[in-house]
DRENZANU-589002 format. One record per residue (C-alpha): x, y, z; residue in three letters; residue number from 1. Coordinates in nm, 4 decimals. Layout:
        c1        c2        c3    r    k
         X         Y         Z  Ala  NUM
...
//
This chain:
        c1        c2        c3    r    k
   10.6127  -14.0913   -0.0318  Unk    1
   10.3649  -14.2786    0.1620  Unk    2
    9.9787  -14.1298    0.1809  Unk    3
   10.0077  -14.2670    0.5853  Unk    4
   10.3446  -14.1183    0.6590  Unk    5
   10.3576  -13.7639    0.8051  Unk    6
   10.6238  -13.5581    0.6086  Unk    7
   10.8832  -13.3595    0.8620  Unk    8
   10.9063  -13.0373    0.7475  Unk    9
   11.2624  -12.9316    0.8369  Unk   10
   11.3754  -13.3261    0.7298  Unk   11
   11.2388  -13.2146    0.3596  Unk   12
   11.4007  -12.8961    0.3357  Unk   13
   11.7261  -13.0532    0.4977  Unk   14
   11.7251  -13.3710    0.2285  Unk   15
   11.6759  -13.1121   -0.0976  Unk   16
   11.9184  -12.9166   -0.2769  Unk   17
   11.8638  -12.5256   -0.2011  Unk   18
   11.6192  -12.4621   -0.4953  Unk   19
   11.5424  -12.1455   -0.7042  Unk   20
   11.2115  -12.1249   -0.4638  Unk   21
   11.3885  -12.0672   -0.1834  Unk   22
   11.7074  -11.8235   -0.3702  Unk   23
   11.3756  -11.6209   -0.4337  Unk   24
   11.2594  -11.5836   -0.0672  Unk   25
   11.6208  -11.5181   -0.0062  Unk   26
   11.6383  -11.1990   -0.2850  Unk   27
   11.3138  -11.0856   -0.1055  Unk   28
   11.4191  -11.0880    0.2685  Unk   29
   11.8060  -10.9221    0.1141  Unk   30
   11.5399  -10.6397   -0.0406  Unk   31
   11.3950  -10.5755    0.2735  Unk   32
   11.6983  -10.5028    0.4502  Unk   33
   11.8731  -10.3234    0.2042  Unk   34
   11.5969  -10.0805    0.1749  Unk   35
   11.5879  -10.0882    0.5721  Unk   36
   11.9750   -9.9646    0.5226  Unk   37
   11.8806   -9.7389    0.2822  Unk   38
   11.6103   -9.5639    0.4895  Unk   39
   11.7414   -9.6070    0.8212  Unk   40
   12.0851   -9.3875    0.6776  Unk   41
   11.9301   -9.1586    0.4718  Unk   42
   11.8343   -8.8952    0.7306  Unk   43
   12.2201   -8.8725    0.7726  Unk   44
   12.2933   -8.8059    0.4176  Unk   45
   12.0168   -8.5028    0.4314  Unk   46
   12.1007   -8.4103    0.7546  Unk   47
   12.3136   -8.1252    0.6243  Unk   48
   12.0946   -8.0197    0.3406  Unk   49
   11.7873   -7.9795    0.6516  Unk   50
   12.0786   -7.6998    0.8162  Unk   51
   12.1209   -7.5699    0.5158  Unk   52
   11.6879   -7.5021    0.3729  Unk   53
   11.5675   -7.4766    0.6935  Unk   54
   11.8282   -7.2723    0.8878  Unk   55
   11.8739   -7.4934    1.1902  Unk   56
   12.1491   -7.5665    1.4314  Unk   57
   12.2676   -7.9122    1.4376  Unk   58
   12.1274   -7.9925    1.8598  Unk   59
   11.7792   -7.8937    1.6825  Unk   60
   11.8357   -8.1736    1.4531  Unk   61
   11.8888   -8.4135    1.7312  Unk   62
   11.4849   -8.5165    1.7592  Unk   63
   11.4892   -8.6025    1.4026  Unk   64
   11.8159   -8.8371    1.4032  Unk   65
   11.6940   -9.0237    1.7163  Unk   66
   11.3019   -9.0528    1.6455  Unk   67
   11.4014   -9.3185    1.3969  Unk   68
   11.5851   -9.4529    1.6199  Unk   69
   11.2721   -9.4971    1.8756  Unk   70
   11.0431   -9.5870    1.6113  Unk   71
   11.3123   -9.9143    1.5250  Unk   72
   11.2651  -10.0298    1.8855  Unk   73
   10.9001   -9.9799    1.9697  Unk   74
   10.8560  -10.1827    1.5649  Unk   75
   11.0667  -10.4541    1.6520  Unk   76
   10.9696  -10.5069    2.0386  Unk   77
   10.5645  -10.5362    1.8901  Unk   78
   10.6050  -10.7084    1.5860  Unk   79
   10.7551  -11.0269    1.7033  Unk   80
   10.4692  -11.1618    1.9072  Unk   81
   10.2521  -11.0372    1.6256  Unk   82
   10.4052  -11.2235    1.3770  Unk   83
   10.4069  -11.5306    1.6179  Unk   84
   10.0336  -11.4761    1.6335  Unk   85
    9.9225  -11.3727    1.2737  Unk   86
   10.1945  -11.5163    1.0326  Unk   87
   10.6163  -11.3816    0.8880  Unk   88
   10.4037  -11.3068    0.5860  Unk   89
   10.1110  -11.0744    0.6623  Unk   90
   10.3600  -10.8340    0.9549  Unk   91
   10.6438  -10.8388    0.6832  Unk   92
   10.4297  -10.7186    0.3967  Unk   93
   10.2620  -10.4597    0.5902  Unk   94
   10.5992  -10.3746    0.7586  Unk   95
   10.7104  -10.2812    0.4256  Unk   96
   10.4032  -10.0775    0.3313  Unk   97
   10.4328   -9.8992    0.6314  Unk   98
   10.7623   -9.7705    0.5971  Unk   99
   10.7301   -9.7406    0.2136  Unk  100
   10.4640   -9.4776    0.2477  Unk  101
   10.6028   -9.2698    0.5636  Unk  102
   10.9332   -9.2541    0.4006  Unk  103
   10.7537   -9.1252    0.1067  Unk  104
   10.5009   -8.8593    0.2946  Unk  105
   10.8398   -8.7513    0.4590  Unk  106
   10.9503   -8.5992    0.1348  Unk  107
   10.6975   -8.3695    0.1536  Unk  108
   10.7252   -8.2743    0.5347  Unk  109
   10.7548   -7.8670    0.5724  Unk  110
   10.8640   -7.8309    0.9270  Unk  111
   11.1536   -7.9907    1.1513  Unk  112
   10.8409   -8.0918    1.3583  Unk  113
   10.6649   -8.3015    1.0785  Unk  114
   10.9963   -8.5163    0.9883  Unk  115
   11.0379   -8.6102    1.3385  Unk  116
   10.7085   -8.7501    1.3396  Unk  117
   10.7411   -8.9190    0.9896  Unk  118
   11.0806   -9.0439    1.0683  Unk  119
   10.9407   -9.2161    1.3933  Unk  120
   10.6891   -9.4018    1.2044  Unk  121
   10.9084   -9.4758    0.9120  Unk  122
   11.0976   -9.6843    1.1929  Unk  123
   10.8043   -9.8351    1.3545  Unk  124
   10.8246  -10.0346    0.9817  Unk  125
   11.1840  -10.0565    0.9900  Unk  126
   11.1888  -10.1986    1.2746  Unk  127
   10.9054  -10.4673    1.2348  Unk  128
   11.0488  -10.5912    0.9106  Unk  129
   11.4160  -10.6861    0.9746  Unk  130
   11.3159  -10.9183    1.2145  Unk  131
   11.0646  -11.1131    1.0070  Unk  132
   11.2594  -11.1180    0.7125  Unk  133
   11.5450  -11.2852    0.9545  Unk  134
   11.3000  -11.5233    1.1474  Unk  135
   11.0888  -11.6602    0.7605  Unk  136
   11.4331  -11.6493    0.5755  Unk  137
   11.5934  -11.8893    0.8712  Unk  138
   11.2657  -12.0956    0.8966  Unk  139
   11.3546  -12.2108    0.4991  Unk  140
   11.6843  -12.2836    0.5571  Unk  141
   11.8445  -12.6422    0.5563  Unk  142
   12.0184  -12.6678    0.9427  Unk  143
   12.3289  -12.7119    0.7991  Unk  144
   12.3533  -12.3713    0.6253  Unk  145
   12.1251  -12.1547    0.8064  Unk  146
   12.3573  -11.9297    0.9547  Unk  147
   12.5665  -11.8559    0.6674  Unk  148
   12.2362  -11.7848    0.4612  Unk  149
   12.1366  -11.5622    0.6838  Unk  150
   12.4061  -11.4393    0.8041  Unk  151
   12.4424  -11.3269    0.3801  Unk  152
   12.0432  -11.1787    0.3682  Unk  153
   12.1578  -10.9314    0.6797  Unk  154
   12.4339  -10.8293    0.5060  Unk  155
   12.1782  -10.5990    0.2963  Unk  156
   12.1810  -10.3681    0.5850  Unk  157
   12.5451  -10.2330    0.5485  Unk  158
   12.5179  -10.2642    0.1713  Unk  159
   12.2025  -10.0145    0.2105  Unk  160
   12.3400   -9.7691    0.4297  Unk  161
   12.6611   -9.7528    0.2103  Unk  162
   12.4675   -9.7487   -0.1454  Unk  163
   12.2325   -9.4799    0.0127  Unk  164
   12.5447   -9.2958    0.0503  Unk  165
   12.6869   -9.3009   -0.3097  Unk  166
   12.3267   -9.2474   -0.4331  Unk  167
   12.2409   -8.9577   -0.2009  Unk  168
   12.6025   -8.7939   -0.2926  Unk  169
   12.4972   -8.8212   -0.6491  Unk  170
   12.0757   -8.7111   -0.5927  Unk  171
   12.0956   -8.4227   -0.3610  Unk  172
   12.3180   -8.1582   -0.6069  Unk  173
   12.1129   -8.2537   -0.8972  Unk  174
   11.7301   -8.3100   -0.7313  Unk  175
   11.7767   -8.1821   -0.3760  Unk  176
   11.7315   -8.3613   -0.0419  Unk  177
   11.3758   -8.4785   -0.0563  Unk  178
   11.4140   -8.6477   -0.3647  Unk  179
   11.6710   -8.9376   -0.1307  Unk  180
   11.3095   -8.9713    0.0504  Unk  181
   11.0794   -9.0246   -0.2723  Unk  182
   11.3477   -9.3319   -0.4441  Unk  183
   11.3561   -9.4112   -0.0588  Unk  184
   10.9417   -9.4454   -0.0102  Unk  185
   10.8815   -9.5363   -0.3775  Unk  186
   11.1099   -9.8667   -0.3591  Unk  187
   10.9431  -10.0435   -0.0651  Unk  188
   10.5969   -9.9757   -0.2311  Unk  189
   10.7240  -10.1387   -0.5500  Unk  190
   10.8545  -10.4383   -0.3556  Unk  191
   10.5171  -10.4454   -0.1229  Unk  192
   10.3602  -10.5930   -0.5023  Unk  193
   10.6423  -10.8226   -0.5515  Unk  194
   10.6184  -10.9413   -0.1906  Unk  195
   10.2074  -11.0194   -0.1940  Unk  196
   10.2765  -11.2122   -0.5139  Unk  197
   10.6070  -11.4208   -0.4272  Unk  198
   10.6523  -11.4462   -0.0343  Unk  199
   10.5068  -11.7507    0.0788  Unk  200
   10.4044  -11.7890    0.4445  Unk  201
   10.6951  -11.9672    0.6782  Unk  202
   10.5711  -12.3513    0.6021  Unk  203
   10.7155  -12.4176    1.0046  Unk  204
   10.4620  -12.1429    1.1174  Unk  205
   10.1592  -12.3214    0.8762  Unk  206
   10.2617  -12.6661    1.0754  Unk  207
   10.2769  -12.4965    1.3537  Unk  208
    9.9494  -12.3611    1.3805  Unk  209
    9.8004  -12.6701    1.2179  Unk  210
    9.7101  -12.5300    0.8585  Unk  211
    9.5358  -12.7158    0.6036  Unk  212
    9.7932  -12.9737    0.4440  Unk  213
    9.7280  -12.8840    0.0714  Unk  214
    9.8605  -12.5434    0.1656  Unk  215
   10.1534  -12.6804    0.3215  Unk  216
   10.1646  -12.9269    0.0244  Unk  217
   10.1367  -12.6331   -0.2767  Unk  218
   10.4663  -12.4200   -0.0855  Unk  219
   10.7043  -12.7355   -0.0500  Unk  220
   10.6312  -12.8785   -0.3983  Unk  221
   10.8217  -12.5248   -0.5100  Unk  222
   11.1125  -12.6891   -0.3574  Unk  223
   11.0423  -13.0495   -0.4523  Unk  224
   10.7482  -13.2133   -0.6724  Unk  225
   10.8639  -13.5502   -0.4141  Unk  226
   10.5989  -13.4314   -0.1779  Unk  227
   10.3108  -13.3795   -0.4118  Unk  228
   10.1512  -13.7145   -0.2242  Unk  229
   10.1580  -13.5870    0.0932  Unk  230
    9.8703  -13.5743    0.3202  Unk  231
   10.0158  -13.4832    0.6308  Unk  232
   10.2854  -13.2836    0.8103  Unk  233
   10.4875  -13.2563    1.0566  Unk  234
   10.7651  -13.0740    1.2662  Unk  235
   11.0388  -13.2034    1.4803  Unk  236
   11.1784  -12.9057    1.7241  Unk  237
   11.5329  -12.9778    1.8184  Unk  238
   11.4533  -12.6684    2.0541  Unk  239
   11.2584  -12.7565    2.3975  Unk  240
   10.8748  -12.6879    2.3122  Unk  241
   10.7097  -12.4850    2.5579  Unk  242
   10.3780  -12.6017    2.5553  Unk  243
   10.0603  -12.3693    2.5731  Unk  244
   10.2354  -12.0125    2.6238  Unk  245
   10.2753  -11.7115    2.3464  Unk  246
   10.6023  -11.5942    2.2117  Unk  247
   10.6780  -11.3683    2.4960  Unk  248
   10.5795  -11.6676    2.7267  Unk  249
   10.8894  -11.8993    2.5450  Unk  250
   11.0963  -11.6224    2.5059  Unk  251
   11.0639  -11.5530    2.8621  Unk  252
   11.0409  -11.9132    3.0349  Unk  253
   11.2514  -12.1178    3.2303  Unk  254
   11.3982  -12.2695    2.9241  Unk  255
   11.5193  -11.9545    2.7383  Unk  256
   11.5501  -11.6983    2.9939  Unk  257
   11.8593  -11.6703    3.0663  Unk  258
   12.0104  -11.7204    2.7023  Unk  259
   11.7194  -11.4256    2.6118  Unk  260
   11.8629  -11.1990    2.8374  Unk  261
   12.2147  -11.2361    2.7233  Unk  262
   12.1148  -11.2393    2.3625  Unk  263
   11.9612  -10.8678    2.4452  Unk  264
   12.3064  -10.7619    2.6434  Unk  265
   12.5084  -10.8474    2.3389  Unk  266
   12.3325  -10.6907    2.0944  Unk  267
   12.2735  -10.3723    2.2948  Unk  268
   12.6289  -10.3471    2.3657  Unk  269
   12.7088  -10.3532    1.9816  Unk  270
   12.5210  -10.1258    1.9215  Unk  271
   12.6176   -9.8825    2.2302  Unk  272
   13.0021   -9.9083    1.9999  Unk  273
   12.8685   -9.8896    1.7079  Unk  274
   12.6229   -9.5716    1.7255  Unk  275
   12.9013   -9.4078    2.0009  Unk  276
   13.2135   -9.4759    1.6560  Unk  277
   12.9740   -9.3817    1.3561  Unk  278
   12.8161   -9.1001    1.5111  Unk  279
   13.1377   -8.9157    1.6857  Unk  280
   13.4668   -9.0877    1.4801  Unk  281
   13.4859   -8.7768    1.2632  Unk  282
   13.4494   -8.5242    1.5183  Unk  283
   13.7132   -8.7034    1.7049  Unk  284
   13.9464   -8.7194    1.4010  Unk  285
   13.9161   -8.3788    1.3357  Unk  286
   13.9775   -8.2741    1.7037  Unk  287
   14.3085   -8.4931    1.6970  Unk  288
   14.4738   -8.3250    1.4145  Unk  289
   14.3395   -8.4861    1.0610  Unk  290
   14.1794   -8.2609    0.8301  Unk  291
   13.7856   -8.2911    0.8142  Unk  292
   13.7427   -8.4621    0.4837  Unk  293
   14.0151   -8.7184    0.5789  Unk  294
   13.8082   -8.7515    0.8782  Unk  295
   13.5036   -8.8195    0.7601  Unk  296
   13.6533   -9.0427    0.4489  Unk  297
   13.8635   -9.2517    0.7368  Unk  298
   13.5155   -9.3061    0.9584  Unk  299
   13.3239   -9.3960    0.6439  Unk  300
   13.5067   -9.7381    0.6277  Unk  301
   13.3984   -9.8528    0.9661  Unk  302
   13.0602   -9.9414    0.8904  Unk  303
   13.2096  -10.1471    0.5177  Unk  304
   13.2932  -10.4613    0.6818  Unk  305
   12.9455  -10.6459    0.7438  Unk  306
   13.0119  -10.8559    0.4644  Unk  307
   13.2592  -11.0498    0.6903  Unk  308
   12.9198  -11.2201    0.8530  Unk  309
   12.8950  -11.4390    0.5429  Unk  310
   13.2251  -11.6049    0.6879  Unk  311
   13.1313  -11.6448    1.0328  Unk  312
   12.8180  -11.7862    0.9331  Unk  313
   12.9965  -12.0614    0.7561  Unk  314
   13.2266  -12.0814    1.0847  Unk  315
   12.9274  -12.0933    1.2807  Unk  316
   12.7259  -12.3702    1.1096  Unk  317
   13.0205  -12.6181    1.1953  Unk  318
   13.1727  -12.5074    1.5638  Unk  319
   12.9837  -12.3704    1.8648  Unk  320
   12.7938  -12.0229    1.7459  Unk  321
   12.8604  -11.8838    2.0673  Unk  322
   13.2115  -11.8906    2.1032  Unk  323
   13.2540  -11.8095    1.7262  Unk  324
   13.1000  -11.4851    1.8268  Unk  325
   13.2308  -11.4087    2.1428  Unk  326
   13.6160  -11.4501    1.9673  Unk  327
   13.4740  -11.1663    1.7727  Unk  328
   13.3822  -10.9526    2.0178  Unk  329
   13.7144  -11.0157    2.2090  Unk  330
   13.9347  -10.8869    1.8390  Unk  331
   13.6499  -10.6276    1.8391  Unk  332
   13.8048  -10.4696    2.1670  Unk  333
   14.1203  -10.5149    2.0667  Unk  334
   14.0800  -10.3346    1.7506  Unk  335
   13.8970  -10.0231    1.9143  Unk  336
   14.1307   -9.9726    2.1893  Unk  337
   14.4340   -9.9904    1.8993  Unk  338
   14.2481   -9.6919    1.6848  Unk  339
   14.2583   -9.4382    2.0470  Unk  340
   14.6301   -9.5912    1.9862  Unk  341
   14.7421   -9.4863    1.6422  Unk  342
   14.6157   -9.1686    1.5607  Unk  343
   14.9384   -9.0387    1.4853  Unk  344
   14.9908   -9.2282    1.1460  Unk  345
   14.7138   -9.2222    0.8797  Unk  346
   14.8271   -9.4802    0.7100  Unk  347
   14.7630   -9.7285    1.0279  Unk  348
   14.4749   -9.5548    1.1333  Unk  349
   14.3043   -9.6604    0.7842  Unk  350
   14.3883  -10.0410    0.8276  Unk  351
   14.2548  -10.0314    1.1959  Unk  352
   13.9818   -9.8498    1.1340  Unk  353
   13.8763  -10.0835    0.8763  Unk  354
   13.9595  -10.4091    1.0866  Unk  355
   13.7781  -10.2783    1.3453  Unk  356
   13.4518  -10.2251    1.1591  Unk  357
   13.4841  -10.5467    0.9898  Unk  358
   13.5164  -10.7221    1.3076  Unk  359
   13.2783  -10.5400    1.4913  Unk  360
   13.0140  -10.5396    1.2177  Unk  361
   13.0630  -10.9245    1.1371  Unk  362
   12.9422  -11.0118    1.4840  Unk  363
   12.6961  -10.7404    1.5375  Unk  364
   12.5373  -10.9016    1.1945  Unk  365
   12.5848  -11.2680    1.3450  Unk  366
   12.3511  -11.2285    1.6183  Unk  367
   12.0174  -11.2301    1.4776  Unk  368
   12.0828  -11.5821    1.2981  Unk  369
   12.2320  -11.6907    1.6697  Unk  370
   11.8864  -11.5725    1.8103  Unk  371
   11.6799  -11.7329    1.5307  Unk  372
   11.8730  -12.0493    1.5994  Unk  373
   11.8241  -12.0070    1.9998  Unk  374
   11.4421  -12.0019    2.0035  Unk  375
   11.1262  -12.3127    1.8243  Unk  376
   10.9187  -12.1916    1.5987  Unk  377
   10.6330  -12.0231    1.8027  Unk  378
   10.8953  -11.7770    1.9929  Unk  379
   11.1349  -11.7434    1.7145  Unk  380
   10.9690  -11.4232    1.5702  Unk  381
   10.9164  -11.2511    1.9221  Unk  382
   11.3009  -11.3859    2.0268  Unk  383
   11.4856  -11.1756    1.7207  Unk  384
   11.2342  -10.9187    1.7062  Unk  385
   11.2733  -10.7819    2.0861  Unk  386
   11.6578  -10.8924    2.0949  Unk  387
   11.6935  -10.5907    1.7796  Unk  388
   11.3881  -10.4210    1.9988  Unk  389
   11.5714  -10.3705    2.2861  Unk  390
   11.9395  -10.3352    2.1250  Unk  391
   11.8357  -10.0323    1.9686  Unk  392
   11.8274   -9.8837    2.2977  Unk  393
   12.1890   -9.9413    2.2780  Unk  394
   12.2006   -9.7398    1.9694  Unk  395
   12.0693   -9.4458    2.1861  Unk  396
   12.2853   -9.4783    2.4690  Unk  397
   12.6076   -9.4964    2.2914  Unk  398
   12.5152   -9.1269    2.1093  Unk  399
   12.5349   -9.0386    2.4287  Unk  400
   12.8040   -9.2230    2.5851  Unk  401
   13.0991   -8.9871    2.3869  Unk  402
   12.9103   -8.6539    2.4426  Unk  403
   12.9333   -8.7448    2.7885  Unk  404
   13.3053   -8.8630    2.7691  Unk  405
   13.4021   -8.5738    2.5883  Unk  406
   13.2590   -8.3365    2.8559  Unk  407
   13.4587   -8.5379    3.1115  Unk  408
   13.7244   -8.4202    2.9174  Unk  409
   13.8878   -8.7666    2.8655  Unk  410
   14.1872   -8.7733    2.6032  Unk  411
   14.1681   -8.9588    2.2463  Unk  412
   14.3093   -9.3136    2.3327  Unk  413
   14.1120   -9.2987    2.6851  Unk  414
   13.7560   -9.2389    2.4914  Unk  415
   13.8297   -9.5520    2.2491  Unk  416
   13.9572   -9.7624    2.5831  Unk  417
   13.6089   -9.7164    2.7821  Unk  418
   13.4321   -9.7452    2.3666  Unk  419
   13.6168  -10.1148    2.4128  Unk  420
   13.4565  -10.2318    2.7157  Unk  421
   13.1377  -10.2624    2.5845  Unk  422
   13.2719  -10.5237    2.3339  Unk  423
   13.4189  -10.7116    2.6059  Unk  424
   13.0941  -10.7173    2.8092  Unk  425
   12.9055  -10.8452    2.4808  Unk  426
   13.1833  -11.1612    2.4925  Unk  427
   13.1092  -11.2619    2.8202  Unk  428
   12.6993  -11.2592    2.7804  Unk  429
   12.7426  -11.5120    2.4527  Unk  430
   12.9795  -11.7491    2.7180  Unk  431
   12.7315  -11.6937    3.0052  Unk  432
   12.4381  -11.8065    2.7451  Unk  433
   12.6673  -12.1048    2.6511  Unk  434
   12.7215  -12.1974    2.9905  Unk  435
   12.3499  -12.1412    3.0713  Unk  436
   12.2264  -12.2829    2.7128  Unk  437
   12.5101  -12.5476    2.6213  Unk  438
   12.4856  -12.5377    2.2302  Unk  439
   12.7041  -12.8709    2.0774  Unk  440
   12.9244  -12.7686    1.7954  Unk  441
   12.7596  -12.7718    1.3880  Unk  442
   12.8626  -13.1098    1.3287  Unk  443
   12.7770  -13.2776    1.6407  Unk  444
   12.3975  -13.0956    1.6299  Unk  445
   12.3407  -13.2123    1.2795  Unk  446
   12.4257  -13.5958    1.3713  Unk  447
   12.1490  -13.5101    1.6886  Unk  448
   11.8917  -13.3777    1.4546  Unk  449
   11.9551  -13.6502    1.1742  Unk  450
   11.9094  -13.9331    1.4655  Unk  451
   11.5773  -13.7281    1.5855  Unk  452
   11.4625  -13.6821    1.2356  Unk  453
   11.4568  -14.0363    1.1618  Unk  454
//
């Protein structure tokens, strides 16, 4: 390469093969989520063991299964801009540490009071690390795969919350509940060393706030040794710049308002179903006729299907993202309203159950690499972080939403009918932010960047 010629970052990673480098920034972000699935689920699996040691009724257990919950959405809504400001790398790894040693000091907590307060900072970590790990794991990605990668990294999350399952099932009769909390602590602050070793800093974010080039240099001659003449570099946005404002000023501008605003009402709206199904489905089960342990065994597949993102990231790198994940939301409500219909066979009621959370969960999981796509590089961190900031408030409402339904005294298939609508509302915010935002199809956006590139 030529001394005089500026390098384009996202041109280099696009014209190399995916290299081990960048499989090993993937296996760290996929680490960080799984153990964010792990610990965000885990107060569920101890939930009855708490009852049990401490003698409490299940309302005074309320504070401590929704301080997480609070926690997630005041890490999330602060971390973005601060990882627009100081670096992915440093507000990951501390992320991490945070969590790592609240989860940890939560083992020991004696009191219902002291948990709550743990658990609320374990998710101010929680919370700041997901989107960091999304935003530096999309900002290595080549355009033409970057929503199926990480589309695959979030996947981590579901596989957490399961495998925290099997393992807590397995922990709690042989070392008791707080011993879920120790593996749960202990593995972040074993992956903290692993991250201040391996991670690099996002190389768009070291462009982007001009960085020497020999640093720049020593991260993208991991991918490639091509660039080892190099002595300067560059960035082409395909995304308007908006010159001289912070994250929150992009995120919030002319240019991305709209689309930021519908980016928040999907995502709060998936989680409004999906909190509202995982935290009532087995009460509802059980008050339409199954026995509990069916119940519970029938609502445990609902949160499976994540896995199903790694396919509509594919879809979504080569037609229009939006509509790929708007047709989900549409079979989402589809699905939900069939479950309120089929409670009289088990047999169905498995399969739809199942489809639903597939459905649901694959486009829940697409959003944050739709978001990371939406914003450039100085908003990108503050655009994912406050979309999963202010989605979690979702999560709250919809634990509320069937308490309230249920006291309204609506029947079984009328409770998963108004669960639906939320779905449907999360559809027409992704076609609104189309409409607002028009976003060309994969193939037709990689010929545009290849002709800007060059």
């Amino acid at each position: 390469m030529s001394k005089q010629q500026p390098v384009d970052v996202q041109a280099f990673i696009n014209g190399h093969p995916f290299s081990r480098f960048q499989w090993a920034i993937f296996g760290l972000c996929f680490f960080i989520v799984l153990l964010d699935g792990f610990d965000t689920a885990a107060i569920g699996y101890i939930a009855p063991s708490l009852i049990q040691e401490w003698g409490v009724s299940k309302p005074d257990l309320a504070p401590v299964l929704s301080a997480a919950l609070f926690g997630l959405a005041a890490g999330a809504l602060s971390a973005g801009p601060l990882a627009d400001r100081l670096g992915r790398k440093k507000v990951l790894v501390g992320s991490v540490l945070v969590f790592g040693l609240a989860c940890l000091a939560s083992s020991f907590a004696t009191d219902l009071r002291m948990l709550t307060e743990l658990r609320f900072v374990t998710g101010l970590g929680l919370g700041a690390a997901m989107p960091n790990a999304v935003t530096l794991m999309s900002e290595y990605c080549p355009d033409k795969r970057r929503a199926m990668i990480t589309n695959a990294m979030f996947c981590g999350f579901p596989l957490g919350a399961a495998f925290g399952g099997f393992l807590a099932a397995w922990m709690i009769p042989q070392w008791g509940w707080r011993s879920v909390l120790t593996l749960g602590g202990i593995a972040p602050l074993l992956l903290v060393v692993l991250l201040l070793v391996l991670l690099p800093e996002s190389v768009r974010y070291m462009v982007a706030k001009a960085q020497s080039a020999d640093r720049i240099r020593a991260v993208l001659s991991r991918i490639s040794a091509s660039v080892s003449s190099a002595s300067s570099f560059v960035m082409s946005e395909t995304k308007a710049v908006v010159e001289g404002k912070s994250g929150l000023g992009v995120v919030f501008s002319r240019a991305y308002a709209v689309g930021t605003v519908m980016l928040w009402l999907s995502y709060f709206m998936g989680l409004v179903i999906f909190y509202a199904l995982m935290n009532w489905m087995p009460v509802l089960f059980k008050d339409a006729g199954l026995a509990p342990g069916q119940a519970t065994l029938i609502a445990a597949l609902f949160p499976l299907g994540g896995v199903g993102a790694v396919f509509f990231g594919w879809l979504m790198d080569r037609f229009n993202a939006n509509r790929i994940i708007a047709v989900g939301w549409l079979l989402t409500a589809i699905a939900i309203f069939s479950i309120g219909e089929v409670v009289g066979s088990v047999g169905t009621l498995v399969v739809v159950v199942f489809v639903a959370g597939t459905i649901m969960n694959t486009a829940q999981s697409s959003l944050p690499a739709l978001a990371a796509a939406f914003y450039p590089t100085a908003g990108r961190a503050t655009g994912v972080s406050w979309m999963l900031g202010i989605g979690r408030f979702g999560g709250i409402a919809g634990s509320f939403l069937v308490a309230e339904l249920s006291r309204r005294q609506l029947s079984f298939s009328e409770i998963f009918m108004v669960v639906a609508v939320p779905a449907l509302i999360a559809a027409v915010a992704l076609l609104i932010k189309q409409f607002a935002h028009p976003e060309p199809s994969g193939a037709a956006k990689r010929v545009a960047e290849e002709v800007h590139a060059h």
